[in-house]
N, C-alpha and C positions, 0 to 999 in steps of 0.2 A: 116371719116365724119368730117367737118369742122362744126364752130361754126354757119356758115349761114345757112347750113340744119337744126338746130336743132330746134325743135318747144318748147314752153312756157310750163313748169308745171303750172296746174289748179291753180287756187288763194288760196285754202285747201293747197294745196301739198306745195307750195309757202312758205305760212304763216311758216307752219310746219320747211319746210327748213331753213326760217330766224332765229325762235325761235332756232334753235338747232345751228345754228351759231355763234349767241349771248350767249348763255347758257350754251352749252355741249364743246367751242373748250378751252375756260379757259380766253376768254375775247381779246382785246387790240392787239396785231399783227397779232395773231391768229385769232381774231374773223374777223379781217381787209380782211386776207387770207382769208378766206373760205368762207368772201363773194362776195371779188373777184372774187374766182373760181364760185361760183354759177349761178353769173353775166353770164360769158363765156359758160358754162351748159347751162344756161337756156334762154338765149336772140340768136338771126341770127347775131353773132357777131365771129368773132376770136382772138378779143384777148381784155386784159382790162388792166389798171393800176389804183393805188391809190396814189396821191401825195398829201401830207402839202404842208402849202403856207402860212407863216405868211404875205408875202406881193411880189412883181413879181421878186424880187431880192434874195429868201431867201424860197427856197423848198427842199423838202424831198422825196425820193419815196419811198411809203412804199412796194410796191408790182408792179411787171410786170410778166405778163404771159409768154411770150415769147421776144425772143431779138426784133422782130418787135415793137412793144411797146414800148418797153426800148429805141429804137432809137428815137422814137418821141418825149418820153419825154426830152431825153437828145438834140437831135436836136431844142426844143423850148427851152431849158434853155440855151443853146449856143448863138440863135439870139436874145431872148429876143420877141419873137412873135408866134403866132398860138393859136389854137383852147382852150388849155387849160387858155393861159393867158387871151384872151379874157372874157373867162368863169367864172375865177375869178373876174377878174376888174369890169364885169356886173353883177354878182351874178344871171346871167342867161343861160339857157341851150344853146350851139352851137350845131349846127345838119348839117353838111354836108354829105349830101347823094352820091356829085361825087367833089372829091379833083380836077377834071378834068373841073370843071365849073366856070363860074365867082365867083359863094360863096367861092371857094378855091382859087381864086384869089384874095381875100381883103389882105392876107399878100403875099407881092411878094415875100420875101426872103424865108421863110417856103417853099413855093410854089415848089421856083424852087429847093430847096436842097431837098426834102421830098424823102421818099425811094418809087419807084414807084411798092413795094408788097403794100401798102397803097391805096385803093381807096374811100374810108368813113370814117369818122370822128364825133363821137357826145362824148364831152364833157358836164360834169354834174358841178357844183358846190357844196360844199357840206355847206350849208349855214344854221344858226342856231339865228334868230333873225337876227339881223344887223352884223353878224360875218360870214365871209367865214373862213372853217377850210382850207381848198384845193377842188380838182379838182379830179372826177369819169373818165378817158378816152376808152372811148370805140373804137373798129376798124373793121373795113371789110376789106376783101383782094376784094372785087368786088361795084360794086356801089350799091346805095339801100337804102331805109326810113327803119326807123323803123315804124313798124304799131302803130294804136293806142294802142293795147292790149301789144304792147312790150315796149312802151314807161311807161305803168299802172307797167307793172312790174320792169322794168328798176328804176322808182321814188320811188319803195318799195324798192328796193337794196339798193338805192342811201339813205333812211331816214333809215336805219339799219345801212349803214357804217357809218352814222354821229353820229345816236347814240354811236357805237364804238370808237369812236374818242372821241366825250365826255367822255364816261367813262375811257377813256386810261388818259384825261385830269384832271378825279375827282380822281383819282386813283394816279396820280403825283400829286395832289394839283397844278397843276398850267396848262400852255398851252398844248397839246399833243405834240407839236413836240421840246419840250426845253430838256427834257432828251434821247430824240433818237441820235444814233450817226450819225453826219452829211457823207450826199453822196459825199459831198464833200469839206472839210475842208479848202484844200487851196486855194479855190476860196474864200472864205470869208478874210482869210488871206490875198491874193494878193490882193484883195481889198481895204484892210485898208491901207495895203503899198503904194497904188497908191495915198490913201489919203492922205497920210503923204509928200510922197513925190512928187506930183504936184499939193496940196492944192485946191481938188478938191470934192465936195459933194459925196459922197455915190453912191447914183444912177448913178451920170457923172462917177465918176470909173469903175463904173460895165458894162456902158456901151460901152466906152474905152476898158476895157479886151476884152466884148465881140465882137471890132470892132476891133479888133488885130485880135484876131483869126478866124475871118471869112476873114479877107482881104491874111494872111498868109495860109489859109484850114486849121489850126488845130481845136482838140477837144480845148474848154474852158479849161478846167480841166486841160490838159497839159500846155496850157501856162499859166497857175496859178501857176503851181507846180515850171516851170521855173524860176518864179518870186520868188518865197518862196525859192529855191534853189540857190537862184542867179547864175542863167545860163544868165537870162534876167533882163537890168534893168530898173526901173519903166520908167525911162527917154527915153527906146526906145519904148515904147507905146503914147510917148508924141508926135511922129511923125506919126501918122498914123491920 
């Protein structure tokens, strides 16, 4: 049985489950997991992730249920677009119900790379005051809202994982995601390289790398590593 058969635990049952997420799994990755998975349990979804995101250049995934998710997430941090970055930038919910509609058509690159076991897409933000920590993704393999009652419970997930992320954050004294090891190190690396060497902001690097490797099909993350290895040099990203 897939995640879209599965019906809602009661708001009792609910509660209960979050308390014991937060309390009994021992906090902070753990508590992060397991309320991921409950997500997946307990919502018509198949599949979920947890990512940081101190800003759209600079995420962490903490958790993916399955590799279909893993690709999405990694698929938008490649182009620099889709549902979760959106989510962040507006500190509000994306809810697409068919990837197949014009609402899946507002990022055309996403769009047309996206893995077609993907047919729904609702993105959360996980937003605390005027701070976004990261991004809740949730997915369907078929098209479909989420009902009112799945979305009531969906927002109780979604304010339990923040809560976990704060105290992942009181617990480091400082941001949640500055003592995590990063997903991927030499992309921040081949970043500063590109800086250094064609004197160019931050963000223009980043989106350079990332316009090298979609014009060549590779993963980001390799031709970063290229870069850090000097296989590639910054200077042939300056022709793209």
């Amino acid at each position: 049985m897939t995640g879209s058969d599965r019906t809602n635990n009661g708001g009792d049952g609910l509660r209960a489950a979050l308390l014991r997420a937060l309390g009994e799994s021992g906090g902070g990755l753990a508590a992060v997991t397991r309320l991921a998975r409950l997500a997946v349990e307990s919502l018509p979804i198949d599949g979920a992730s947890v990512s940081l995101m101190a800003d759209t250049g600079n995420r962490e995934t903490l958790y993916t249920s399955d590799d279909v998710i893993a690709e999405i997430e990694n698929r938008q941090f490649d182009l620099g677009e889709g549902p979760c970055f959106e989510a962040f930038e507006t500190r509000r919910p994306v809810l697409i119900a068919d990837l197949d509609s014009p609402d899946g058509a507002r990022w055309p690159i996403f769009a047309a790379e996206r893995d077609e076991r993907i047919a729904a897409v609702y993105a959360f933000p996980l937003v605390t005051g005027a701070t976004c920590l990261g991004v809740v993704a949730l997915y369907r393999a078929r098209p479909g809202w989420l009902s009112t009652a799945d979305l009531a419970v969906t927002l109780r997930i979604i304010d339990a994982v923040t809560v976990a992320l704060l105290e992942m954050g009181a617990e480091h004294r400082t941001a949640p995601w500055t003592d995590l090891p990063a997903n991927h190190p030499h992309i921040h690396q081949a970043t500063g390289m590109l800086i250094a060497a064609l004197q160019m902001p931050a963000q223009h690097a980043l989106a350079r790398l990332r316009g090298y490797a979609f014009s060549t099909g590779r993963p980001l993350a390799d031709v970063a590593d290229d870069l850090v290895t000097r296989r590639l040099d910054p200077h042939d990203l300056d022709q793209c």
